[in-house]
C-alpha positions as a Markdown table, in Angstrom:
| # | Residue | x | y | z |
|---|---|---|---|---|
| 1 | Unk | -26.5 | 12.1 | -121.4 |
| 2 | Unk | -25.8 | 15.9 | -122.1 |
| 3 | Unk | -24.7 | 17.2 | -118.4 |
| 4 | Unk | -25.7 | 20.7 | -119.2 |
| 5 | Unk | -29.4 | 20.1 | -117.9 |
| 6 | Unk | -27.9 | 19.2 | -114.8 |
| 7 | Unk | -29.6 | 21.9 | -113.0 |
| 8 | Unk | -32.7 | 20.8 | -114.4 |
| 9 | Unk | -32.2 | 18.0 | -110.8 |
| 10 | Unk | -32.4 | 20.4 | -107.7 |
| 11 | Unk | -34.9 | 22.8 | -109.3 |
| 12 | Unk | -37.4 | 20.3 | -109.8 |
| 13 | Unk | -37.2 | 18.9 | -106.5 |
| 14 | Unk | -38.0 | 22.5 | -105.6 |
| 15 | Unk | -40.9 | 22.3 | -107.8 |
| 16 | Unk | -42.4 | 19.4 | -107.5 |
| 17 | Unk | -42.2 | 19.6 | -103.6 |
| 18 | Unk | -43.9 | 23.6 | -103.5 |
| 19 | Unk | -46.4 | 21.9 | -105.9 |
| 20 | Unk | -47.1 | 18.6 | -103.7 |
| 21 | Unk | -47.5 | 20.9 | -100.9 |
| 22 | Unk | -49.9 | 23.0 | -102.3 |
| 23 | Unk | -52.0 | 20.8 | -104.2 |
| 24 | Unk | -51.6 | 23.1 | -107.4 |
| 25 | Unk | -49.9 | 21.6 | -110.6 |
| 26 | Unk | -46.0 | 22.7 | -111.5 |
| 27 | Unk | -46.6 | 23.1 | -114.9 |
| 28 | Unk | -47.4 | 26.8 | -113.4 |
| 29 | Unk | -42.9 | 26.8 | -112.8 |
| 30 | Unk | -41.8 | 24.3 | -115.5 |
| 31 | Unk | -43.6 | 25.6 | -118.9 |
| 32 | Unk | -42.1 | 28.7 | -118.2 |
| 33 | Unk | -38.5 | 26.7 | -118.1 |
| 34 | Unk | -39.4 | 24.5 | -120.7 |
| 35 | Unk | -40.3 | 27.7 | -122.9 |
| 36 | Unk | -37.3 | 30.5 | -121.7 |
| 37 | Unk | -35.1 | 28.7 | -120.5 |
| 38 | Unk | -34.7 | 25.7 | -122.4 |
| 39 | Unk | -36.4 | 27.2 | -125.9 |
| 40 | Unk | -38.3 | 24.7 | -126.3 |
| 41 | Unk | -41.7 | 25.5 | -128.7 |
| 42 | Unk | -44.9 | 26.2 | -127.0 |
| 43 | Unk | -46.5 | 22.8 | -128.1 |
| 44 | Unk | -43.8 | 20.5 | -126.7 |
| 45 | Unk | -43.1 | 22.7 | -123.7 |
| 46 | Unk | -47.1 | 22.5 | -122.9 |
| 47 | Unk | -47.1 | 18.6 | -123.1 |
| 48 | Unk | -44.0 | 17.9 | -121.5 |
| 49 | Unk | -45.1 | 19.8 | -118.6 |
| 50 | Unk | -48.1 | 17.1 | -118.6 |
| 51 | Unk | -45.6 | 14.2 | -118.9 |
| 52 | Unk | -43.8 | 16.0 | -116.2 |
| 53 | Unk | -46.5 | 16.4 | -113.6 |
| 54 | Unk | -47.9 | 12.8 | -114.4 |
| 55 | Unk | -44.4 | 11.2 | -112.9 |
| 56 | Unk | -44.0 | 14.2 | -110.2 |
| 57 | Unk | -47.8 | 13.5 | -109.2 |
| 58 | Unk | -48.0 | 9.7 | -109.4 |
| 59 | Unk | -44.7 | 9.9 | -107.1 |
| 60 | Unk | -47.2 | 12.2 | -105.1 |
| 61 | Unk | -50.3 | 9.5 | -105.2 |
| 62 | Unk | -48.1 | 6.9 | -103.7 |
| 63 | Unk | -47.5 | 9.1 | -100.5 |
| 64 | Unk | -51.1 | 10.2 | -100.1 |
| 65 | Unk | -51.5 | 6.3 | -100.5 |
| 66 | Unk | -49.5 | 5.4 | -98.1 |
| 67 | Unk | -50.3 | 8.2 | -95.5 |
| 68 | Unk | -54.5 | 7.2 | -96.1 |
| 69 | Unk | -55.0 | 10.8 | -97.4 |
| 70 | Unk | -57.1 | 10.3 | -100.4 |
| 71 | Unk | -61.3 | 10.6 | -100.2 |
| 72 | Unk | -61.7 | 7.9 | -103.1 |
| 73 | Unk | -65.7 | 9.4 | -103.1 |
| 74 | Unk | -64.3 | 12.9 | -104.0 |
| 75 | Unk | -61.5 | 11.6 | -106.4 |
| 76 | Unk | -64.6 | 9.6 | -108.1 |
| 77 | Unk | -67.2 | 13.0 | -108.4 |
| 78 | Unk | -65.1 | 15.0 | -109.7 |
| 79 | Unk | -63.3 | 12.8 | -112.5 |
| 80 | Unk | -66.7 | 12.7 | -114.2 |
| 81 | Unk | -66.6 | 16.2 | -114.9 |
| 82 | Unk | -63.1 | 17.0 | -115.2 |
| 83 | Unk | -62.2 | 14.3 | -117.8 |
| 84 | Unk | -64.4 | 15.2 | -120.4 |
| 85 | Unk | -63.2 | 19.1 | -120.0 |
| 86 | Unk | -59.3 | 17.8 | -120.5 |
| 87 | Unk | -60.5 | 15.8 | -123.9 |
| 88 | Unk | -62.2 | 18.8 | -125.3 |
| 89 | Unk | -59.8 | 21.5 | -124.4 |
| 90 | Unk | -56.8 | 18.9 | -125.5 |
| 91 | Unk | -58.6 | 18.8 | -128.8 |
| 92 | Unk | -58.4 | 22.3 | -129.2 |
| 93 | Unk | -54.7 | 22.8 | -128.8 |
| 94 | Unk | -54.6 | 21.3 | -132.5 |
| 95 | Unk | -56.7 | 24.5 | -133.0 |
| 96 | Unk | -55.4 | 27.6 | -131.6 |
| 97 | Unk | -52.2 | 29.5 | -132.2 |
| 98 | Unk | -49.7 | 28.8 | -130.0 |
| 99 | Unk | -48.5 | 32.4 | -129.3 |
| 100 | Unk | -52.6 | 32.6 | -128.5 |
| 101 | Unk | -52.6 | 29.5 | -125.9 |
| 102 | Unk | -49.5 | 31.2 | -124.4 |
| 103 | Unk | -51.2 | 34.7 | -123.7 |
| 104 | Unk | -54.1 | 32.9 | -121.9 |
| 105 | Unk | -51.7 | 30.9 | -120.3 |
| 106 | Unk | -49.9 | 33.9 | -118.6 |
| 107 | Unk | -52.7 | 36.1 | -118.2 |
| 108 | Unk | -54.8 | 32.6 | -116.1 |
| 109 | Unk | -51.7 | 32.5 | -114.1 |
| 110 | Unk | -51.9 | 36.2 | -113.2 |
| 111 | Unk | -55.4 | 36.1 | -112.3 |
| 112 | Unk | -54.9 | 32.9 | -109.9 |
| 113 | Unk | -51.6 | 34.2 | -108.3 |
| 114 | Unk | -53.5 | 37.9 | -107.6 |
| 115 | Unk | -56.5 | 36.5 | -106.5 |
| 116 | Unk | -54.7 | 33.9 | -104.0 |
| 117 | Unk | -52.6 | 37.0 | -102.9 |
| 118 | Unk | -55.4 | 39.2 | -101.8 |
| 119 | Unk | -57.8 | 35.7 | -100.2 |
| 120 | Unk | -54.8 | 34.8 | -98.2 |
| 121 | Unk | -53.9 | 38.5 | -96.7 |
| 122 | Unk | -57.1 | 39.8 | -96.3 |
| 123 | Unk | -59.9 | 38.0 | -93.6 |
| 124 | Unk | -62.5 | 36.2 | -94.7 |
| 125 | Unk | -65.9 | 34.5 | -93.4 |
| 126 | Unk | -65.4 | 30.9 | -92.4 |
| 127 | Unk | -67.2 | 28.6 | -95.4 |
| 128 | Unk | -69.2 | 26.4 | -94.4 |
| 129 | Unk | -69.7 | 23.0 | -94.3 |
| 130 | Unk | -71.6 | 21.6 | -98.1 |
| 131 | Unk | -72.1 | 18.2 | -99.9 |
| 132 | Unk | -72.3 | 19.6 | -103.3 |
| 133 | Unk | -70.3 | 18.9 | -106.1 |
| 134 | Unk | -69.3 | 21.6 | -108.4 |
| 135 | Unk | -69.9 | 19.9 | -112.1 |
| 136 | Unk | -69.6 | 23.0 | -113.4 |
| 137 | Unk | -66.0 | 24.1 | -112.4 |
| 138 | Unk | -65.2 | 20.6 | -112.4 |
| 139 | Unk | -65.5 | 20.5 | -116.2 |
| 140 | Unk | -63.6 | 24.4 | -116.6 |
| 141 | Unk | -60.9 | 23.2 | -114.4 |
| 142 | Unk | -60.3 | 20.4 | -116.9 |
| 143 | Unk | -60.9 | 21.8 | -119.8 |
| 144 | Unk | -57.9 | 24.8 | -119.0 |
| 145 | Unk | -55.9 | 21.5 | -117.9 |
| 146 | Unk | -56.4 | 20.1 | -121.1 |
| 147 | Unk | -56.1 | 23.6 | -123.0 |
| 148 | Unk | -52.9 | 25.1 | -121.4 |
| 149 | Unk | -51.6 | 22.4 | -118.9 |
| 150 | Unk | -52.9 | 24.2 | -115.5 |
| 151 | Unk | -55.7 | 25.9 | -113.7 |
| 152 | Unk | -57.3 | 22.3 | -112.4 |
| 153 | Unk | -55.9 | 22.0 | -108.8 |
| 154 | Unk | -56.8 | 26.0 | -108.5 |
| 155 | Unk | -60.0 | 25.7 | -109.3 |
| 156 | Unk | -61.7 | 22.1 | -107.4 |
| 157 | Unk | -59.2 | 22.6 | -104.7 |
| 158 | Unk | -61.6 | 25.6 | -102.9 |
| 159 | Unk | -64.2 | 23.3 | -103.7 |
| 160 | Unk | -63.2 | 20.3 | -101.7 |
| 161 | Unk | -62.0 | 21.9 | -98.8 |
| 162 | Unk | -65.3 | 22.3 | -97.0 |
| 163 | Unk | -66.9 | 19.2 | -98.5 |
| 164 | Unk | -68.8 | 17.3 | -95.7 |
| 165 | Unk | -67.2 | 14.1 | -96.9 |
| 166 | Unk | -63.6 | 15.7 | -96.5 |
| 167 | Unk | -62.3 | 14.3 | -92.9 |
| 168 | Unk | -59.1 | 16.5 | -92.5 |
| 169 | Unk | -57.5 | 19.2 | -94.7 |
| 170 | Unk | -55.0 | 16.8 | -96.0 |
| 171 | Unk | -57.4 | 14.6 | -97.3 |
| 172 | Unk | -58.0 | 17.8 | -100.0 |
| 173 | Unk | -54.4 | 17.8 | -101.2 |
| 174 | Unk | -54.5 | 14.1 | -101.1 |
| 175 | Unk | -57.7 | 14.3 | -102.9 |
| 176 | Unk | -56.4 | 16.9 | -105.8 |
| 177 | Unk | -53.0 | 14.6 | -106.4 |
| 178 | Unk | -55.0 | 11.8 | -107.3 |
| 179 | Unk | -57.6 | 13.6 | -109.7 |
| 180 | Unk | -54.4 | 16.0 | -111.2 |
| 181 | Unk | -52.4 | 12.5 | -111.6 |
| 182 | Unk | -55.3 | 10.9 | -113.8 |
| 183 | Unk | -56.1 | 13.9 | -116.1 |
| 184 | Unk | -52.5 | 14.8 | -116.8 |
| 185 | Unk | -52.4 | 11.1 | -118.4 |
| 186 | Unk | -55.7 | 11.9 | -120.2 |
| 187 | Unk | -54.4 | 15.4 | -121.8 |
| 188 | Unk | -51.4 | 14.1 | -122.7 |
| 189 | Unk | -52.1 | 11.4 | -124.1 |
| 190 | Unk | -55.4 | 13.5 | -126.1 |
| 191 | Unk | -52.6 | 15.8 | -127.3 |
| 192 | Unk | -51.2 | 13.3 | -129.4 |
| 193 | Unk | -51.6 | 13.2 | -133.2 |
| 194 | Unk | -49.3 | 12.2 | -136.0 |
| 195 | Unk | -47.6 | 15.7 | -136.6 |
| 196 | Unk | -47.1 | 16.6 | -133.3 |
| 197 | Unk | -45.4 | 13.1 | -132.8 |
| 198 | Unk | -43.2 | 13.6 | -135.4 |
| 199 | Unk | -42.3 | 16.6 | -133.8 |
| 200 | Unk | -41.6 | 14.9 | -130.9 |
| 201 | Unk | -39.4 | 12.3 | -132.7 |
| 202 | Unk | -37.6 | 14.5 | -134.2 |
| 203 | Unk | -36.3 | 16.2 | -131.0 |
| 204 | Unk | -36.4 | 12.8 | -129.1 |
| 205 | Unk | -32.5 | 13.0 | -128.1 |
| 206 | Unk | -32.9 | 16.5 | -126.3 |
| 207 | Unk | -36.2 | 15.7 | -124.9 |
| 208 | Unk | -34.6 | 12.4 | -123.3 |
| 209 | Unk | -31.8 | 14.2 | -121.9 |
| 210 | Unk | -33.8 | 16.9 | -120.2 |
| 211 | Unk | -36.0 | 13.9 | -119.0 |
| 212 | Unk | -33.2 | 12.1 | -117.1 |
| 213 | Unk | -32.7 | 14.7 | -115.0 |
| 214 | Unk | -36.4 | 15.5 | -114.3 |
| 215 | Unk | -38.2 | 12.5 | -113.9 |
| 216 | Unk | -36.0 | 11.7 | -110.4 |
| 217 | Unk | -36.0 | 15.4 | -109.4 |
| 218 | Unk | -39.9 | 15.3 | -109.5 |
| 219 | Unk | -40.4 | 11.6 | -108.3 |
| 220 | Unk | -38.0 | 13.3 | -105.2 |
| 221 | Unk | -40.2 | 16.0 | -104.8 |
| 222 | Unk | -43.6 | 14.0 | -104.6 |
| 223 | Unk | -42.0 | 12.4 | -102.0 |
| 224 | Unk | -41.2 | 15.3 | -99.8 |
| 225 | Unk | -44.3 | 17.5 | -100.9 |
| 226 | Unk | -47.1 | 15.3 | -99.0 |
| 227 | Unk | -44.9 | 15.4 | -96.1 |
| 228 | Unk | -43.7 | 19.1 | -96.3 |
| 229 | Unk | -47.6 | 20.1 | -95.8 |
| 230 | Unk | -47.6 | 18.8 | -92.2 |
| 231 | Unk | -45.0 | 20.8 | -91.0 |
| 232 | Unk | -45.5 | 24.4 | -93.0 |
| 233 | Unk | -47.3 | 28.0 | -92.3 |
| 234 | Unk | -50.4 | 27.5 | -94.8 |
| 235 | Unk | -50.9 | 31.0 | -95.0 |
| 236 | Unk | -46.8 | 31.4 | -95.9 |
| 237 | Unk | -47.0 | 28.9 | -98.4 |
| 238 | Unk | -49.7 | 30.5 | -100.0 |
| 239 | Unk | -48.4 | 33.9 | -100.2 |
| 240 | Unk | -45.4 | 32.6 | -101.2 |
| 241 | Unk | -47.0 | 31.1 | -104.2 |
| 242 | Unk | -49.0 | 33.7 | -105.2 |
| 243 | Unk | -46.2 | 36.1 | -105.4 |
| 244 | Unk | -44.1 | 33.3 | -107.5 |
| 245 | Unk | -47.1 | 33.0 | -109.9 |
| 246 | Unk | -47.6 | 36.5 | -110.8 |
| 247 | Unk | -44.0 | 36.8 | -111.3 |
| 248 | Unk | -44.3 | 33.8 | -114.1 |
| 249 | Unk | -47.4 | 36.1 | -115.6 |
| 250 | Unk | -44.9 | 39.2 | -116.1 |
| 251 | Unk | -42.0 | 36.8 | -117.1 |
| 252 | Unk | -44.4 | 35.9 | -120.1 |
| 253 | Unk | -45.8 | 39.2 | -120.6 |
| 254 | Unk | -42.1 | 40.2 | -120.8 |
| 255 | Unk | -40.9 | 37.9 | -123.3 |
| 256 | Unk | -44.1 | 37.9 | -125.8 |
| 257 | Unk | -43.6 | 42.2 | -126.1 |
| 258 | Unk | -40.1 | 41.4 | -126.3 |
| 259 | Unk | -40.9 | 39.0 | -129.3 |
| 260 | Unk | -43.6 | 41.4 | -131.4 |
């Protein structure tokens, strides 16, 4: 065990609990750390924020199960949409220069984190109440999960919240850990083919000891985030977030000029 991912432990409880919280996936925080900080190559850093999130949001699942916050009808809508998306834009990874899935990577982020800026500080018309299902985000929400590891609790998120069917507003977090949960496990596993393994085989000692010091920092975190919700300014958090987000866009933006 190499010691000098130590830090790797209280940053993603961090993570993994502001993620929990918000319902949003932390592969928003950790492929930037994977890729800057740790130098890891886009590929790996992509799917090991995947294999990340699936132990930091099945830690997450368990709490939602035990606190009876999941709506099992909305979990089962909007996996039929959002699976498919994650095969298809997994598949395409294979495709598409990295430097490429980076760019939209960074430039989705900034969108999301602007956009949630501006809904959160300026007023807005109280949605109302539907019973619709949004098949059509559903399956873009999964295919930018599949394609650059994110953009799926960000996107069906706004559409549970006002679902008819939705009982209390932590039944939409509770909601989005579950579906998140399942489709990370679907892209990763997608991602897989016999070069990219090898790649992974290769670099199997470093990736095991950055591992042992995530894996219990994000199981920690799913514990905490589910909980954290309850007691938390919604509107803070989400400002909060927002302004972390587009910080990660210009971190990106930074370090692909500095790289041309």
């Amino acid at each position: 065990m190499d010691l000098a991912y130590w830090y790797l432990f209280p940053l993603g409880i961090i993570i993994s609990t502001i993620s929990m919280s918000a319902g949003i996936s932390g592969a928003n925080f950790w492929i930037p750390v994977y890729l800057f900080v740790l130098k890891l190559d886009p590929l790996t850093s992509f799917w090991l924020a995947l294999l990340t999130m699936v132990f930091g949001f099945g830690s997450g699942v368990i709490r939602n199960l035990y606190q009876q916050t999941v709506n099992w009808y909305i979990v089962r809508k909007y996996l039929m949409p959002v699976i498919p998306g994650a095969i298809i834009g997994s598949i395409l990874t294979s495709c598409i220069d990295v430097k490429i899935l980076v760019i939209i990577f960074g430039f989705f982020v900034f969108i999301y984190g602007t956009y949630l800026l501006i809904t959160t500080i300026l007023p807005s018309k109280e949605s109302q109440k539907h019973n619709r299902i949004f098949w059509e985000l559903g399956f873009a929400a999964g295919f930018l999960k599949g394609l650059i590891a994110t953009g799926l609790g960000k996107l069906i998120v706004p559409c549970i919240w006002n679902h008819e069917r939705i009982n209390h507003p932590s039944e939409v977090i509770g909601s989005a850990v579950v579906i998140i949960f399942i489709v990370d496990i679907v892209a990763a596993v997608t991602r897989m083919n016999p070069v990219f393994i090898g790649a992974l085989v290769d670099n199997q000692a470093t990736l095991v000891d950055i591992m042992i010091f995530v894996v219990p920092s994000v199981v920690i975190g799913g514990q905490l985030g589910p909980f954290a919700i309850r007691n938390v300014n919604t509107k803070w958090l989400r400002i909060y977030i927002s302004l972390m987000l587009i910080f990660v866009s210009f971190l990106i933006a930074n370090n692909i000029i500095y790289s041309i």
